[in-house]
Backbone bond lengths (Angstrom), bond angles and torsions (degrees), N, CA, C in turn:
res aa  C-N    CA-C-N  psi(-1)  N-CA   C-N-CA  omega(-1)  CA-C   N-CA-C  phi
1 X - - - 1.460 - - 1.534 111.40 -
2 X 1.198 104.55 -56.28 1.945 118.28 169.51 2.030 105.56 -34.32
3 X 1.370 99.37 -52.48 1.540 101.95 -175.51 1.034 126.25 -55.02
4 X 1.624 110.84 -57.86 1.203 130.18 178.31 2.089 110.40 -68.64
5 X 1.106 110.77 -15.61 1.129 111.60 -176.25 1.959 89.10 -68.69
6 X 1.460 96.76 -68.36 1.475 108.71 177.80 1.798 132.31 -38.89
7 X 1.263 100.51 -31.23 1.638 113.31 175.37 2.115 96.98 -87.97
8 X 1.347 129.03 -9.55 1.416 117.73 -166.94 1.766 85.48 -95.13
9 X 1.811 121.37 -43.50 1.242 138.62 172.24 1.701 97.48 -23.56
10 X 1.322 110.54 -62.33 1.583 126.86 -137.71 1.534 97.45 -92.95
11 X 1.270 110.43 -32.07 1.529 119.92 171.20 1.646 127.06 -59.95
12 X 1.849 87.21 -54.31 1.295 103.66 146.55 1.673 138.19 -28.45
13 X 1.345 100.45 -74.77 1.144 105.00 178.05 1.484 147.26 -68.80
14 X 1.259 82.35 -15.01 2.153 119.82 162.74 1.711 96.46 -61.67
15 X 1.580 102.98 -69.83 1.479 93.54 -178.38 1.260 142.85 -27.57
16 X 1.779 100.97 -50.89 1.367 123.47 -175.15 1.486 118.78 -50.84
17 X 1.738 84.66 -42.07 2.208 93.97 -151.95 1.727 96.59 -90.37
18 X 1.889 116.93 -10.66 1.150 106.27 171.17 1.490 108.36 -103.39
19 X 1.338 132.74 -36.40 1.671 130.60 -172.49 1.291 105.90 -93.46
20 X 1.356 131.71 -60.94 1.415 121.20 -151.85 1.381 129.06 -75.84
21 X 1.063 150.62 132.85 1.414 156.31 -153.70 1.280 97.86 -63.63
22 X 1.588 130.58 -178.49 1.505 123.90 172.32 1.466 118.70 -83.84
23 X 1.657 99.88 -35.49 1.535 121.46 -165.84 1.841 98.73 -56.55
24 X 1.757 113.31 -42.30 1.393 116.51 -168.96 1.782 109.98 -82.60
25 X 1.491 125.40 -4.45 1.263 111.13 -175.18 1.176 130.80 -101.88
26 X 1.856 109.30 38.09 1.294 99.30 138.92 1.580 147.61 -102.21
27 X 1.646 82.08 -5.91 1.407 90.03 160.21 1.518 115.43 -77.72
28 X 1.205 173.24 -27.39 1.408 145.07 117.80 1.714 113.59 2.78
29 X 1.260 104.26 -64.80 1.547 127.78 177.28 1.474 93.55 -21.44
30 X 1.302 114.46 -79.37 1.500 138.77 -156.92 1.349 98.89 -54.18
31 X 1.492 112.88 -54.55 1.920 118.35 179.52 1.692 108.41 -61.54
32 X 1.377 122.03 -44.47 1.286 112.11 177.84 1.666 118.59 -52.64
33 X 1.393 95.02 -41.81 1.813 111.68 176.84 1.700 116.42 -47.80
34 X 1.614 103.20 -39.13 1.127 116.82 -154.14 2.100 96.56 -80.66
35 X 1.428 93.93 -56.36 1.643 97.02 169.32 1.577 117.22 -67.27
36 X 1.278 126.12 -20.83 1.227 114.86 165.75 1.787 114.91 -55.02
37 X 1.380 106.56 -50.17 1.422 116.93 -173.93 1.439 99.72 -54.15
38 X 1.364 116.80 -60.84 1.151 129.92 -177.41 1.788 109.35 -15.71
39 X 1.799 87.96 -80.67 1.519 98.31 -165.83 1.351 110.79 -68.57
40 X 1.185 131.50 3.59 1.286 127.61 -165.23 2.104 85.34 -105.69
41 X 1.089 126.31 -32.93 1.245 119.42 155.07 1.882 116.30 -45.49
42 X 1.005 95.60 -72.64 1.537 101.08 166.35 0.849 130.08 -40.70
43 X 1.653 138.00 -29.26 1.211 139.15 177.73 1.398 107.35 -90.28
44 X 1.180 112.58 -13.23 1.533 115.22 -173.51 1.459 110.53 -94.33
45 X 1.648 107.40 -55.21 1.380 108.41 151.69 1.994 137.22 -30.09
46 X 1.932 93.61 -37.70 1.401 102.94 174.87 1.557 121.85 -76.92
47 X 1.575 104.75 -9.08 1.653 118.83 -169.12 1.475 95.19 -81.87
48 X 1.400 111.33 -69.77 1.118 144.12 154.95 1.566 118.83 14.91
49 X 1.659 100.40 -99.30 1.483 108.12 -169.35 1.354 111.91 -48.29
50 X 1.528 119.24 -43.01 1.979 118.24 171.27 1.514 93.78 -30.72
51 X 1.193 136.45 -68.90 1.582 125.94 -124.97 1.474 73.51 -103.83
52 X 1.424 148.37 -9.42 1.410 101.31 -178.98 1.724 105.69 -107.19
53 X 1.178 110.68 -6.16 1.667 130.38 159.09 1.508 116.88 -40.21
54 X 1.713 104.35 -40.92 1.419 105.58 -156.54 1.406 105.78 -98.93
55 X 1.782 105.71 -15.02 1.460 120.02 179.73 1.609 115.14 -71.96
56 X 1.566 92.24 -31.92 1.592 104.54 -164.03 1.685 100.56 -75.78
57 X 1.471 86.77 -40.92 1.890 72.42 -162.61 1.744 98.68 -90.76
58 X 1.100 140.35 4.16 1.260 121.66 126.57 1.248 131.64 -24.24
59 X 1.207 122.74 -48.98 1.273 139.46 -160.01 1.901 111.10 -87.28
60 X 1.530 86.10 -42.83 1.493 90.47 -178.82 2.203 106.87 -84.64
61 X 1.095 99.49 -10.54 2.020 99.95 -172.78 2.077 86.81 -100.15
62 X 1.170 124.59 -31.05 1.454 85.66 -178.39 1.735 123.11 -65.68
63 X 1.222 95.91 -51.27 1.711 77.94 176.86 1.617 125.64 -50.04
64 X 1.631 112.70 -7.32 1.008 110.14 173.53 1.867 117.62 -77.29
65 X 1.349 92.66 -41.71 1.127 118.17 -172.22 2.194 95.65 -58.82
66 X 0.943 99.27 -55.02 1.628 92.71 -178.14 1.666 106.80 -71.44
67 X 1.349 135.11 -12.71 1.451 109.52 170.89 1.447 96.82 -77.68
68 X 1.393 139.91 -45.77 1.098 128.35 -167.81 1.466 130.13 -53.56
69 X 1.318 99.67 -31.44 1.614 123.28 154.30 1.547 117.37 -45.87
70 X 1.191 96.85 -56.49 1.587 103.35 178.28 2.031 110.51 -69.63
71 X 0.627 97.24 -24.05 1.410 119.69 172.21 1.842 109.07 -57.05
72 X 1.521 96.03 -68.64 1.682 114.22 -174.29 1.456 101.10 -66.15
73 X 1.158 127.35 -31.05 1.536 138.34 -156.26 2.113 92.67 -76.30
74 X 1.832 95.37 -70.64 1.135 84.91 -174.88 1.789 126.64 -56.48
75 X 1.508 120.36 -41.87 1.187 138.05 156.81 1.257 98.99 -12.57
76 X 1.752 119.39 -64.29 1.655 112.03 -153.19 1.949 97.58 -78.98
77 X 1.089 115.29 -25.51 1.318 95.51 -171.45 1.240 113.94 -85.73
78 X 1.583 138.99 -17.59 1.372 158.69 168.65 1.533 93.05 -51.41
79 X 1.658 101.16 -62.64 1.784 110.01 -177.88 2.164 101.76 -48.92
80 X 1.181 104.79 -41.84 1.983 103.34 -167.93 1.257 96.18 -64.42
81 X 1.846 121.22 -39.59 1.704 102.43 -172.70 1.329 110.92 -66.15
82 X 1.520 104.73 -59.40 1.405 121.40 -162.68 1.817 117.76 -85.19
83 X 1.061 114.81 -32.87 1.855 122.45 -168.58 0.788 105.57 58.90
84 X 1.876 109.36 41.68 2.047 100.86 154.91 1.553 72.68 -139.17
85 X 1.399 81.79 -179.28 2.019 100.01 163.08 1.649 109.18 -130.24
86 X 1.185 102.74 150.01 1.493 89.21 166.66 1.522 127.43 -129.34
87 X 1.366 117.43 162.86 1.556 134.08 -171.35 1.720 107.68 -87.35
88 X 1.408 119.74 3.40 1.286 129.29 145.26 1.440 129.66 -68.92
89 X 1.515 77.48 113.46 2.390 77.82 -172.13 1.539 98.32 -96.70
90 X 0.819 136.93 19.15 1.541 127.74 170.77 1.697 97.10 -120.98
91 X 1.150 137.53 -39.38 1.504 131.36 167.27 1.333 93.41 -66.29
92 X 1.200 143.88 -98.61 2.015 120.71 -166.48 1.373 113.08 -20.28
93 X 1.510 125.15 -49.76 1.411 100.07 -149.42 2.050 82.39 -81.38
94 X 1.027 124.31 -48.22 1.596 107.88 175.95 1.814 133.12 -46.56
95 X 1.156 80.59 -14.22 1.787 109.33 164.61 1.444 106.42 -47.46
96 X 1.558 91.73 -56.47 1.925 105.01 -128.34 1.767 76.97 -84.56
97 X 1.522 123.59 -23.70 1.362 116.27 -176.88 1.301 139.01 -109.54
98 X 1.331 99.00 29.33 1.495 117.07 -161.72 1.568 106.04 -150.42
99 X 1.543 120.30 -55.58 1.165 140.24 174.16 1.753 107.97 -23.04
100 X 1.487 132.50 145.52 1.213 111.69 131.93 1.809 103.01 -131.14
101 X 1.356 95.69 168.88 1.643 97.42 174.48 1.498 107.19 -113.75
102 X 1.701 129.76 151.45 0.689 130.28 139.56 1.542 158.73 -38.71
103 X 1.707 123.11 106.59 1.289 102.52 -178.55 0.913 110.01 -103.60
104 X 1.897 97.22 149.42 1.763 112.98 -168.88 1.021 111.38 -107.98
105 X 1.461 143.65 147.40 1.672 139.46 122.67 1.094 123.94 -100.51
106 X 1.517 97.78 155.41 1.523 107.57 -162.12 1.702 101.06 -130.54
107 X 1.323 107.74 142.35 1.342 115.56 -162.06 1.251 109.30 -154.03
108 X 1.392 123.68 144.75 1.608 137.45 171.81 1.170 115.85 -74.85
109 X 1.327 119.44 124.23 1.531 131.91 -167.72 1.941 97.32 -107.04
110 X 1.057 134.27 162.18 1.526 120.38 151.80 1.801 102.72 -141.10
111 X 1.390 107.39 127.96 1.395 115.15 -158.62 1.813 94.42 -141.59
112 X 1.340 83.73 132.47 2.144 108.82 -179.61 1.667 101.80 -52.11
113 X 1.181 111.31 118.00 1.293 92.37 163.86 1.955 104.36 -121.86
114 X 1.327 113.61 159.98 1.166 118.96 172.71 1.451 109.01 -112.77
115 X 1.605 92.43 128.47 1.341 125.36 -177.97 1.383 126.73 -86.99
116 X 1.887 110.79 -21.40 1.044 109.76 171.35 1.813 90.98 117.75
117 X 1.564 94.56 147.70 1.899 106.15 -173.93 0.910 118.07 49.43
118 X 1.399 141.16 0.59 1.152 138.90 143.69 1.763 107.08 124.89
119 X 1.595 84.46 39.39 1.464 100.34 -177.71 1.715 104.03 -106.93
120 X 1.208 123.86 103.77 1.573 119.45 158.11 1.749 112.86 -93.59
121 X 1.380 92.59 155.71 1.419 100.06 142.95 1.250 112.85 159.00
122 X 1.753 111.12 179.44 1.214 129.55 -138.92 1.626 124.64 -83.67
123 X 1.780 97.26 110.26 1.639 97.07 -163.32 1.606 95.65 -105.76
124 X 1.560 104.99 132.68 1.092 115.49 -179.78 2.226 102.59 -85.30
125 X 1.668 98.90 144.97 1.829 92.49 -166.64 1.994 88.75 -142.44
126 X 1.109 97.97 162.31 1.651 97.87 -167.58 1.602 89.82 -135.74
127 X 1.558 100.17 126.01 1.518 119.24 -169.21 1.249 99.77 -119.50
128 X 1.391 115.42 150.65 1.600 139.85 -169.50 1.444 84.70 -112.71
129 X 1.466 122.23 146.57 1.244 103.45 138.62 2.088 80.20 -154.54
130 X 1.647 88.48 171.43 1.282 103.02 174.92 1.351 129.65 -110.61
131 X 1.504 103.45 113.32 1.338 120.35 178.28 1.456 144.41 -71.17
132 X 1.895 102.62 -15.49 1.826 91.89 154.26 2.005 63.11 170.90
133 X 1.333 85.33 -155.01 1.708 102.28 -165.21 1.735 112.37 -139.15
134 X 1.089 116.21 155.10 1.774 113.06 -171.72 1.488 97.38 -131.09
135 X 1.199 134.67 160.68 1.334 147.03 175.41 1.661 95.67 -87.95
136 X 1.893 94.67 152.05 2.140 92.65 -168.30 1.374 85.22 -83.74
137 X 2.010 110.81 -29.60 1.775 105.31 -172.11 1.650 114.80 -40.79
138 X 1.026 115.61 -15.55 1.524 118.80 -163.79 1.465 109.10 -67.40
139 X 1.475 99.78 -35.73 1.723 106.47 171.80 1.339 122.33 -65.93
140 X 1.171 128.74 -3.13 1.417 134.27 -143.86 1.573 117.33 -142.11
141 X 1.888 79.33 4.72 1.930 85.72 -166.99 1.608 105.10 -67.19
142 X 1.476 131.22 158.30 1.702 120.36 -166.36 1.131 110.17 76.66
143 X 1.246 134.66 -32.74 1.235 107.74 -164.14 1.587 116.30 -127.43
144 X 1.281 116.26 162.16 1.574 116.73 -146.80 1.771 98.16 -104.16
145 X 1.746 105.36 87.36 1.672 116.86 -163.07 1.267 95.87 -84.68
146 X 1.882 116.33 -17.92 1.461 81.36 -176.57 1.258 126.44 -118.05
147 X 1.513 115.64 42.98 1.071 135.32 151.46 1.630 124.13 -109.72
148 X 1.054 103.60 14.05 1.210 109.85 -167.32 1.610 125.25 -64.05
149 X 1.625 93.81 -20.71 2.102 100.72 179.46 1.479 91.25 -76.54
150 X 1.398 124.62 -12.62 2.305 102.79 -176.71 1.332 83.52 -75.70
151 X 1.503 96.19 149.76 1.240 129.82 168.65 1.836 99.10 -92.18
152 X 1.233 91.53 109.66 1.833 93.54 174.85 1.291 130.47 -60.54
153 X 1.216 127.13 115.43 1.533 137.79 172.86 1.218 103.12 98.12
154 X 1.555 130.58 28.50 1.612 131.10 -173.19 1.602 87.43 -142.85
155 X 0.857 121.35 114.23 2.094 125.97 179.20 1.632 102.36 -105.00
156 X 1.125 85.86 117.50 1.593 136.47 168.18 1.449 119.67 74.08
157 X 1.844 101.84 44.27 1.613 109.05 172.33 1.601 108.98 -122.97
158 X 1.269 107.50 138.18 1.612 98.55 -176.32 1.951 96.78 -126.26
159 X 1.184 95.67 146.94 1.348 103.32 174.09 1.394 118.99 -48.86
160 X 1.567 107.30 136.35 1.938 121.89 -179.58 1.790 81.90 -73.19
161 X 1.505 103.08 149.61 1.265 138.34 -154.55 1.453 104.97 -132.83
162 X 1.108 148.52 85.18 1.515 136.38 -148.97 1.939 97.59 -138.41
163 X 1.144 118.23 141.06 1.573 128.94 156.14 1.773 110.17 -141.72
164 X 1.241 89.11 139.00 1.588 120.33 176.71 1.222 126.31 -108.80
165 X 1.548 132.18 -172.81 1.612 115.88 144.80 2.013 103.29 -140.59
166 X 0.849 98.34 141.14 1.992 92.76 173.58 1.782 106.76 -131.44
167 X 1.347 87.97 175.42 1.890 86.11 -149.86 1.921 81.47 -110.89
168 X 1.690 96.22 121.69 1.946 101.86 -152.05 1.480 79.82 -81.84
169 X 1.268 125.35 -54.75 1.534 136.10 -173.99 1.686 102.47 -107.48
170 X 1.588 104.47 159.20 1.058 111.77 128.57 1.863 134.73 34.19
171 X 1.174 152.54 11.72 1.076 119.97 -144.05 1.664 119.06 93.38
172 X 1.225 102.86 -17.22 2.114 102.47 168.58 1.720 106.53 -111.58
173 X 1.460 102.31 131.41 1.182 111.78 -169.40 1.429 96.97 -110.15
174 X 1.365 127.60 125.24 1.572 133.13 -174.48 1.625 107.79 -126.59
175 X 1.419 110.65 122.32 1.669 101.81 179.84 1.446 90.63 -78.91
176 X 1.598 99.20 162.14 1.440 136.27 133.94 0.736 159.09 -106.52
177 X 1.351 154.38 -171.38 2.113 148.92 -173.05 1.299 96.80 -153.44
178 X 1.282 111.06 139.66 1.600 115.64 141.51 1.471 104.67 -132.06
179 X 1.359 114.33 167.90 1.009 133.71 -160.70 1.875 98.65 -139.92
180 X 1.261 137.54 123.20 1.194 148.72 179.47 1.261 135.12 -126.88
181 X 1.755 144.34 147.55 1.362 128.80 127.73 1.168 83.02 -146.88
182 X 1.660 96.01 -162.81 2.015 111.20 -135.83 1.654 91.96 -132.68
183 X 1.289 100.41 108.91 1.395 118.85 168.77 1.547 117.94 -16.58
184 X 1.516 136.78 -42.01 0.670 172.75 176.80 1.635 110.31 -49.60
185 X 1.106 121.30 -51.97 1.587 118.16 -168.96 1.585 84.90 -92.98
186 X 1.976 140.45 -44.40 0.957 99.46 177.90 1.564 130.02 -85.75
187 X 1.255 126.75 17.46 1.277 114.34 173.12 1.470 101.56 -109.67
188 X 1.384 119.53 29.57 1.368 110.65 -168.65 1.867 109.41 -81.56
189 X 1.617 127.50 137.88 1.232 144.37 -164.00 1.742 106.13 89.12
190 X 1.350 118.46 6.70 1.752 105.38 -178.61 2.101 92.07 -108.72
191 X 1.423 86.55 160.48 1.387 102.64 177.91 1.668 120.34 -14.45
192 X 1.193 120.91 128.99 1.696 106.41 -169.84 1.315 105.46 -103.86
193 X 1.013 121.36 3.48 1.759 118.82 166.19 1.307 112.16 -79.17
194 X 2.083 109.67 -60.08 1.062 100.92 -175.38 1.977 114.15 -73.04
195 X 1.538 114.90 3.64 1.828 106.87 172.93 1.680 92.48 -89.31
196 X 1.584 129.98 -28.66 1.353 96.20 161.14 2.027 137.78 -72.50
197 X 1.070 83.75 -7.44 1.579 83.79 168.84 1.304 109.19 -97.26
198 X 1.209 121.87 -31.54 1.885 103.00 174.68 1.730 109.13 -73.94
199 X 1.168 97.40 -14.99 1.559 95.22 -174.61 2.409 103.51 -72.13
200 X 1.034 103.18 -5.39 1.718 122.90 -177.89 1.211 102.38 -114.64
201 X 1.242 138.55 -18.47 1.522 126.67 161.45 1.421 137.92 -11.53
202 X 1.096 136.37 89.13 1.266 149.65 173.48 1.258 130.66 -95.48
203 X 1.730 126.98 -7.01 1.381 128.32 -163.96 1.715 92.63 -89.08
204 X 1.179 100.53 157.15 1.252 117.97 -173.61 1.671 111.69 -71.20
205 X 1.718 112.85 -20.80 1.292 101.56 -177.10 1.523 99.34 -116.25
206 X 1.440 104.78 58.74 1.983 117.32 171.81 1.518 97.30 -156.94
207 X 1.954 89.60 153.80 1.476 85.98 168.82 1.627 119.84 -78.84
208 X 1.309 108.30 121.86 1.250 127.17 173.79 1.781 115.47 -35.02
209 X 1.711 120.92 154.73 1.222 114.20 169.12 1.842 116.66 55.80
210 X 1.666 84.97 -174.35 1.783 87.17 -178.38 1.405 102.84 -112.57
211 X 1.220 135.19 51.52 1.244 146.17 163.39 1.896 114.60 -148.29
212 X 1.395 80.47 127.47 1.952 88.84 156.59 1.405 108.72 -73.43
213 X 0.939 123.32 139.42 1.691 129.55 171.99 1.543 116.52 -156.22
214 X 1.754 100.68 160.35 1.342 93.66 148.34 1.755 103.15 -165.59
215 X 1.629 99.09 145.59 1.717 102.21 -165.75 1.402 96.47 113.80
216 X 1.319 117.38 174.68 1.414 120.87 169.35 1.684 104.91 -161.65
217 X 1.572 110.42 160.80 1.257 116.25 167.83 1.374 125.62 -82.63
218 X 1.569 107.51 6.15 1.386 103.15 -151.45 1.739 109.18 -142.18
219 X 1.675 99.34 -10.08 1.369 100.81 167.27 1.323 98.58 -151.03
220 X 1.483 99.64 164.93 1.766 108.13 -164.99 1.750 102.39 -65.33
221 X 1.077 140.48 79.08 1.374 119.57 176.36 2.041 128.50 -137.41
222 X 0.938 128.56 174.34 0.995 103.78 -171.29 1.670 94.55 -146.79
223 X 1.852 107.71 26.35 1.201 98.05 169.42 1.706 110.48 -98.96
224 X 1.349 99.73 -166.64 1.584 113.47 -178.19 1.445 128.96 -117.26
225 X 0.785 115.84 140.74 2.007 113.27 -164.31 1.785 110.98 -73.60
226 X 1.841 103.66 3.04 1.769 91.77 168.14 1.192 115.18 -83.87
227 X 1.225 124.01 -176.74 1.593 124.19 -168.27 1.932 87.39 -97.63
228 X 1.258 111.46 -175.62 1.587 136.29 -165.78 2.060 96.19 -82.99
229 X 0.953 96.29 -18.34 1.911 70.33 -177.72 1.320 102.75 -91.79
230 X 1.189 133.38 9.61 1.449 145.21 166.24 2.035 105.02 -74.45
231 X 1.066 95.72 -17.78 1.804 97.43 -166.62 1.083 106.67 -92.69
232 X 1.856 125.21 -19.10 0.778 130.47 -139.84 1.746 99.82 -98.40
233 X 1.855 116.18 107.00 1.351 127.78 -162.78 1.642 101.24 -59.53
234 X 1.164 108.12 -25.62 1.687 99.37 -175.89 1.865 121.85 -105.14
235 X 1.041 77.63 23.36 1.542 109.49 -172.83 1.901 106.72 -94.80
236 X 1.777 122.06 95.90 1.271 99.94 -170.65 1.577 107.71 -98.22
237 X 1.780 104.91 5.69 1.772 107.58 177.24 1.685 108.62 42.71
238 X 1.652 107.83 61.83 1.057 100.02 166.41 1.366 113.80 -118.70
239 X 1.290 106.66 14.05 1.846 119.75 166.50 1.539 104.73 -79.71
């Protein structure tokens, strides 16, 4: 549109300096004025929508970004009782409110041992034992766990819920979780050029791919695919 505005400009102005009398060229004058303003709207508009694109969907992925949190959080403590996780979203969130875990200390014991012929001595041994128990709800106090699979500002989609296991070494088999949705339903009604380029995101300070996530099927982890100013607790991302 900008171009063609610019080639009607140039067409324009050919006209003037070869056909039009002197007395008539300010009305041209007035039309050049009018598309100047124009495109200079347009160009501003084109600066523009980037930076308020990147503000918005800030705005719309953190609350996403914190259920998923709540998500990884409960996951890891399900993982401390049990050393699995599970792809049950109604057993986690009854987990997170019922569950308690054990607290342990661990301490150096040193105990005689006999070696034989009448040789002892002193083997140092490191004992667990358990010292009472805490509720997992305790992690979760403030915050709203049991809604936590809606995907915020997207009505009536809740995050895919997935566990695996992959072999980290050798012979050790370690489950995993991920937790997912698709860029796509929350930026859905904003610019569709710029949701196909965030949907290709690769820079290190964006969320990566066409999914919010966090966990994976495919490596041991229990981080998340947003970048670090997402972590940031004093951070309310309302730019």
């Amino acid at each position: 549109m900008i171009i063609g505005a610019v080639l009607v400009a140039v067409l324009l102005a050919f006209a003037i300096v070869k056909y039009l009398p002197l007395n008539f060229r300010w009305i041209p004058s007035i039309i050049l004025l009018v598309i100047a303003v124009f495109l200079g709207f347009k160009i501003y508009g084109g600066i523009m929508e980037p930076i308020q694109f990147n503000k918005e969907k800030v705005k719309k992925y953190s609350p996403v970004v914190e259920n998923l949190k709540m998500i990884r959080d409960g996951e890891i403590k399900f993982y401390e009782k049990y050393g699995s996780y599970t792809n049950n979203k109604e057993l986690l969130i009854a987990f997170i409110e019922q569950a308690k875990l054990a607290i342990t200390e661990t301490r150096t014991i040193v105990e005689k041992e006999n070696r034989g012929g009448g040789i002892i001595v002193d083997v140092e041994r490191r004992v667990t034992d358990t010292i009472g128990y805490e509720p997992v709800l305790k992690y979760f106090e403030g915050r709203d766990y049991k809604n936590m699979f809606k995907v915020p500002g997207v009505e009536g989609i809740e995050f895919e819920l997935e566990v695996a296991k992959v072999e980290k070494v050798q012979g050790l088999i370690v489950p995993t979780f991920m937790a997912k949705t698709s860029k796509t339903a929350i930026l859905a009604g904003m610019n569709e050029s710029l949701v196909k380029q965030e949907l290709e995101a690769i820079e290190t300070d964006q969320i990566k791919g066409e999914y919010v996530s966090v966990g994976s099927l495919d490596e041991v982890t229990t981080g998340g695919n947003w970048p670090p100013s997402y972590d940031k607790p004093s951070e309310k991302k309302q730019q």
